[in-house]
N, C-alpha and C positions, 0 to 999 in steps of 0.2 A: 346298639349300632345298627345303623340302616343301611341296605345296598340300592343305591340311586345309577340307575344308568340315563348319561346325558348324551340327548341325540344333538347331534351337531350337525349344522348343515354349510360349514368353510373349516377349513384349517383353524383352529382357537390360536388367538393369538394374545391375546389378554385372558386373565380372568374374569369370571362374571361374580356380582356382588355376593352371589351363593356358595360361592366357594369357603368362606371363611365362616360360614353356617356351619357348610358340613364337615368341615374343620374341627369347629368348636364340639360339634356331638362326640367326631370321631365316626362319623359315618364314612363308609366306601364307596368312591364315585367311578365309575367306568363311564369314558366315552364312546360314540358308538357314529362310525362314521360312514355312513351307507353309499353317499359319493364317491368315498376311494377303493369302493369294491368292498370293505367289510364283512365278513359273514356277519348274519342277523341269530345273537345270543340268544339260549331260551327265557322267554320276559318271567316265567316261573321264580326264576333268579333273584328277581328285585321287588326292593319294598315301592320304590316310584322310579317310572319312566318318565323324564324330562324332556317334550320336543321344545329345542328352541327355535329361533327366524331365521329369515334367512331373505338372502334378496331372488331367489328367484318366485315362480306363481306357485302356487299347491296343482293350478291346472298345466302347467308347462311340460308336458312328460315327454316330447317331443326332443326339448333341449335337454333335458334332462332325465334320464330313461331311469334312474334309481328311484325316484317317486313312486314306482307300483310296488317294487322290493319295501319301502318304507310303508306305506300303505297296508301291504302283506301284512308285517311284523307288529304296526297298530292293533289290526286285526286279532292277530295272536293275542296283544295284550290284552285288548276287551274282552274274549273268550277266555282268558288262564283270571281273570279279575284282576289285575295288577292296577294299581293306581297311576292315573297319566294327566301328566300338568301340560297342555300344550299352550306354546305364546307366539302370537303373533302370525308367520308361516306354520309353525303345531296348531295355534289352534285351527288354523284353514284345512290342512291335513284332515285334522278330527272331523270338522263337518261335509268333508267329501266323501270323507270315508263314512258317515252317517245317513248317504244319499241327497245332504243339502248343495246348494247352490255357492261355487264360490267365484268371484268374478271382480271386474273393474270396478273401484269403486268409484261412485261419484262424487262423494266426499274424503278424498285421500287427506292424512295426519299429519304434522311433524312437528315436534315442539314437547317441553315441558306442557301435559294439558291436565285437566283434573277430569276425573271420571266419577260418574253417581250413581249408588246401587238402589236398587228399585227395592221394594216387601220382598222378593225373592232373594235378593243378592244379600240385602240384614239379616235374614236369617240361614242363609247358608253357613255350613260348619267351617267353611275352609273362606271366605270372600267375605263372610262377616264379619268377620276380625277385623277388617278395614273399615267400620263402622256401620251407623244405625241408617233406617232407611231415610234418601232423600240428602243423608251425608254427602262431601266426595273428598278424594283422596287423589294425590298427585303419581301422575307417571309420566313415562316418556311414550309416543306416539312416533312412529315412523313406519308406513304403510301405505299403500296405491292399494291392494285390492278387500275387498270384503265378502264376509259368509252371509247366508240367509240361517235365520235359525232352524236347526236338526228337528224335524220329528221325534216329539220324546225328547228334548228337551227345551230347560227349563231358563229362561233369560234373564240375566242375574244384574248390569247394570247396562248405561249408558252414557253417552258425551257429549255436549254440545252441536258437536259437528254432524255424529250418526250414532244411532240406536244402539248397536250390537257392539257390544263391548265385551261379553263373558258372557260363558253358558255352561250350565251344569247338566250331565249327563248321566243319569244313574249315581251310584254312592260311590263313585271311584273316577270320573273323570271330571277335568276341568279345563277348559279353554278362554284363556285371555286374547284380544286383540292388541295388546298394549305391553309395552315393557318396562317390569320393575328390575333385571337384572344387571343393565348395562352399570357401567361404572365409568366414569370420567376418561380415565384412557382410553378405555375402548371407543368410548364416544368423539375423543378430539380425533383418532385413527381414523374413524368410520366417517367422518362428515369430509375427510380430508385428504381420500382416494382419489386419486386421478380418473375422470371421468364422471365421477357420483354427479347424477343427475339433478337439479335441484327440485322441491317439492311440490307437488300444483295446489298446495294446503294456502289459500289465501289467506289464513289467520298463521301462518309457519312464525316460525324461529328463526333467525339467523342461526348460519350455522357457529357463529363466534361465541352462541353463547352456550353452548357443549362444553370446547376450549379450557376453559380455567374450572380452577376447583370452585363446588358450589355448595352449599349445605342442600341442597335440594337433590343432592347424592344419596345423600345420609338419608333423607326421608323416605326416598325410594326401597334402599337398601332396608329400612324397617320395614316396611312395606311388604317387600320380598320374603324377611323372615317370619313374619305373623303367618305369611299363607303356607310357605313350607312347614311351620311349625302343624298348621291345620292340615294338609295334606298328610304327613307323617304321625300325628296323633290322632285324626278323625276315626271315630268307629265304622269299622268294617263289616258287612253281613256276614253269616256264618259260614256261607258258602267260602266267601273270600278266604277269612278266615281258617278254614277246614286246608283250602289251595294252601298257603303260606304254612301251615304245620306240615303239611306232606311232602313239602321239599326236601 
């Protein structure tokens, strides 16, 4: 059994497709919600740290003053070793917090899009599951800003639209631009807030076709589970290892 703490950044109001992952291990998921004041748990605690998205910037700290507390707490985890899966707003988090650049992008996402791993992303232990180099493999995209890649690490795939898709960090982090978690509910909810802006992504989706059930759920949703599986089983240095027996 594993202890996964999920950083959230709104209220959950659905499930995400990983939920029935950790389900099925029997793993213990704690949310961790730093927006509504939360105290920040010791990351010592857990076998992985989940950030997921979120519609605000990773640079916004102005509107949003809990972003350094968040920030802080990353912190921590790359210092204690704990493994950290960041998507989308996580992964932007990770590369500010890595001294990279995160900002407007110029090629903002939205849609079912496919994504292609480079010689780095094939052989990565946790992003190669998703297949061989030059492959690609389907996600959902919904995003306006983008990172430069981190110093020290290492660029694993990219899209049609923009380069920086995933980046590997040391033997313990990983950062997607892109989402394999969402699930149809959450998706027909989310496009269909009053207000939601629409996308400047000239190749976009309508939003109808979130909407109904689609087997391109289900692909996603494997998707999701091959890299948790890899994140949860991948070899860890001894260091790491030594932290996680001393708990």
């Amino acid at each position: 059994m594993a202890r996964i703490l999920k950083v959230q950044h709104w209220q959950p109001r659905f499930d995400y497709n990983d939920a029935a992952f950790f389900a099925a291990r029997g793993d213990e998921t704690q949310d961790l919600l730093l927006f509504d004041g939360e105290k920040v748990p010791d990351p010592g605690r857990f076998d992985l740290v989940i950030v997921y998205g979120g519609y605000m910037s990773a640079y916004d700290d102005r509107e949003h003053p809990w972003i350094a507390r968040e920030l802080h707490f990353l912190e921590d985890c790359l210092k204690a070793g704990t493994p950290i899966f960041g998507i989308c707003l996580g992964s932007q988090l990770l590369a500010r917090l890595l001294g990279s650049r995160v900002y407007r992008s110029p090629a903002p996402e939205f849609g079912f899009k496919r994504i292609r791993l480079n010689a780095a992303g094939a052989k990565d232990p946790v992003l190669g599951r998703l297949g061989q180099e030059g492959e690609d493999f389907l996600a959902i995209q919904w995003h306006d800003d983008a990172w430069d890649l981190p110093q020290g690490a290492e660029l694993l795939a990219h899209s049609e639209a923009w380069p920086n898709q995933a980046f590997r960090y040391g033997p313990s982090v990983l950062g997607i631009q892109f989402h394999l978690e969402f699930t149809q509910p959450h998706m027909a909810w989310a496009v269909a807030r009053p207000g939601e802006a629409e996308s400047k992504d000239p190749a976009r989706e309508e939003r109808s076709a979130f909407a109904a059930p689609s087997p391109r759920y289900g692909e996603i949703a494997a998707s999701m589970g091959s890299l948790l599986e890899g994140m949860l089983g991948a070899q860890v240095p001894g260091a790491v290892a030594a932290s996680r027996a001393a708990r």
